[in-house]
N, C-alpha and C positions, 0 to 999 in steps of 0.2 A: 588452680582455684580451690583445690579440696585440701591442701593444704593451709585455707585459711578461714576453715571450721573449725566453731567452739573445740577446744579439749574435750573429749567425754568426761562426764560429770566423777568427780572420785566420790567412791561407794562410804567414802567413811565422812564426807560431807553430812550435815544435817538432809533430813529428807523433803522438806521442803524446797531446799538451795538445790538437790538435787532434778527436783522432778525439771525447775524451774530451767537448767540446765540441759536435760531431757529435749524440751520445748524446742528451744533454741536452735539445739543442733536437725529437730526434725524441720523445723521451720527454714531453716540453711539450705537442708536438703531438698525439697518442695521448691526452693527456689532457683536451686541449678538444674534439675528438673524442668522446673518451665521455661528456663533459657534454652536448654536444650531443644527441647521439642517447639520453640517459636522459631529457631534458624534451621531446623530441617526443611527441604524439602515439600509441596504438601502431596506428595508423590507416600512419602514414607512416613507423613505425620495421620494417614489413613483417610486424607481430604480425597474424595472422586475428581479424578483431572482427565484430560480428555487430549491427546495429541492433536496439535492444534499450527498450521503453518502461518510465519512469519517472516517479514522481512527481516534479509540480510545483513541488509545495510540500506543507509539513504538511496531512494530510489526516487526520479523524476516522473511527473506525470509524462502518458504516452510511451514507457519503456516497455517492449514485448518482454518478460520477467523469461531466464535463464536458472537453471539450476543451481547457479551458484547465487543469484540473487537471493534466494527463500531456505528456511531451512524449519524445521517442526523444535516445538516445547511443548514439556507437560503445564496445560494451565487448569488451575480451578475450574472445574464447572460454572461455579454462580459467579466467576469472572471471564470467559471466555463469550465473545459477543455472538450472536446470533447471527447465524451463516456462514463461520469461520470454517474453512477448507482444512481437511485433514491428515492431506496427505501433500506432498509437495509435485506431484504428476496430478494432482487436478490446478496446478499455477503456471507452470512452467507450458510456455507457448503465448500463454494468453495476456491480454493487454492492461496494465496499468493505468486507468481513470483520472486517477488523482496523485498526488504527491503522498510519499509512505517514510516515516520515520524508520530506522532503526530496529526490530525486536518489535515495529505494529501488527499484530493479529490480521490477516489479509480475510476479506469476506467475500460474499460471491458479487457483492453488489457494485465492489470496487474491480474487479474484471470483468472483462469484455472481451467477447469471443473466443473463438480455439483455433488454436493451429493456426495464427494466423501468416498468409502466405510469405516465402521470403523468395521464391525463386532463384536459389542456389546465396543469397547474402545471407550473412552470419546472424545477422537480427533487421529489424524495422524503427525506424528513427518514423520522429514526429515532423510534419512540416505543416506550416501555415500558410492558408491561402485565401484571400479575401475573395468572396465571391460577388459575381457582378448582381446578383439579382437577392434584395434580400428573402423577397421571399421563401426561397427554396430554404434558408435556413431553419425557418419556421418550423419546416417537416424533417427536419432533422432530428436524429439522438444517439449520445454515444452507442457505441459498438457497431448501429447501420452501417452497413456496407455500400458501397456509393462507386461510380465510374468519375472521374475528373474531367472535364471538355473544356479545350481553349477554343474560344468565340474566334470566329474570322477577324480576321485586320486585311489592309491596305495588301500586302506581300502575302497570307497566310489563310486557307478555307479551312474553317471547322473539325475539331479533331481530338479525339481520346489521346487523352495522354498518361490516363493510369486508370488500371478497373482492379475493382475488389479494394478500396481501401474503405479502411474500419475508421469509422467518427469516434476520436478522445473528446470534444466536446466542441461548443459553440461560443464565440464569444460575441455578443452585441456590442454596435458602438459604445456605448454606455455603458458598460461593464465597468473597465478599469476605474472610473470612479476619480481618474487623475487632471483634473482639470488644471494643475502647474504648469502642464506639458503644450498646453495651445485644447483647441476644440477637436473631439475624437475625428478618425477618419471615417468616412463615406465604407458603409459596406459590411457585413458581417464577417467577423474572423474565425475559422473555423478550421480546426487543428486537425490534424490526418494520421493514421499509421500508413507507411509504403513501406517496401524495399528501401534501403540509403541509396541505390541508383536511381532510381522512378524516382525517388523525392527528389531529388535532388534536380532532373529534369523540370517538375512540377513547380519547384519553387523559382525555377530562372526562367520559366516560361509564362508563370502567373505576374510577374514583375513588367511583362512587355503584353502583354494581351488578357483581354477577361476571359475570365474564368466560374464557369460554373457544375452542379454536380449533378449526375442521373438517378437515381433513386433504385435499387435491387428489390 
């Protein structure tokens, strides 16, 4: 690019045509200059940035987040959002709220809990389970910690079938909003973290008997 600066102006030019010459090439210069300094960095362009953790990659709501999930960038100050986490050991463990783009800024507001339990499983999957009472929904909110109870049947009395699972959220019949599909179903849905073995009990067990939650 500097190869495609004015000539310096020749001294035996009139002085006018020179200065005019002068101009140009400073004005050339000022402007790879500013190019410069607009693709740096603002690390090194002397902007205040603040190490600031981020997802890795697409992440689902309800993922208990793993070290390789999240990883830290320097962002602006007066672009970095309020309550963003700093360091990647205050993410890692804890539970994913909502669905996370790519390079999204993680905040405190979109985790939930710590350490949450895996009892020797690699991570904690999300399961859905409609419960029989809606009440109890009511008093629900993310990250509460909750015991699962299947209601008696015919063959079956009363019985925990998962304690300590963390609320990713609630959904009301009327949530989805999807009225193509038929009329919502009977009951509040409400998304769980477990172990992937408890869930997985949870989920084929809530399918043949109601199901409702204890409150911690």
């Amino acid at each position: 690019m500097l190869s495609r600066l004015p000539a310096l102006p020749d001294l035996r030019l009139p002085r006018g045509r020179r200065a005019r010459m002068l101009r140009r090439c400073l004005a050339a210069a000022l402007f790879l200059a500013g190019l410069l300094v607009l693709f740096l960095p603002p690390s090194a362009r002397g902007a205040p940035a603040t190490s600031t953790v981020v997802s890795a990659r697409d992440l689902p709501a309800g993922s208990v987040l793993r070290a390789a999930d999240v990883r830290t960038v320097a962002l602006p100050d007066n672009l970095r959002p309020s309550g963003a986490l700093a360091a990647t050991d205050a993410a890692v463990g804890r539970l994913l709220s909502g669905a996370a783009r790519a390079g999204e800024p993680l905040t405190d507001v979109r985790l939930l809990g710590n350490n949450l339990p895996v009892t020797g499983e690699p991570g904690a999957v999300t399961v859905a389970v409609r419960l029989a009472d809606a009440a109890v929904a009511e008093l629900l909110r993310p990250g509460q910690r909750v015991d699962v109870v299947a209601g008696a049947d015919t063959t079956n009395s009363a019985s925990v079938l998962a304690r300590g699972a963390s609320v990713v959220t609630v959904r009301r019949p009327d949530d989805t909003g999807n009225r193509a599909l038929g009329p919502p179903q009977k009951g509040p849905l409400v998304l769980l973290a477990l172990p992937t073995q408890v869930a997985t009990q949870v989920a084929a067990s809530s399918l043949e008997r109601p199901v409702t939650v204890t409150l911690r």
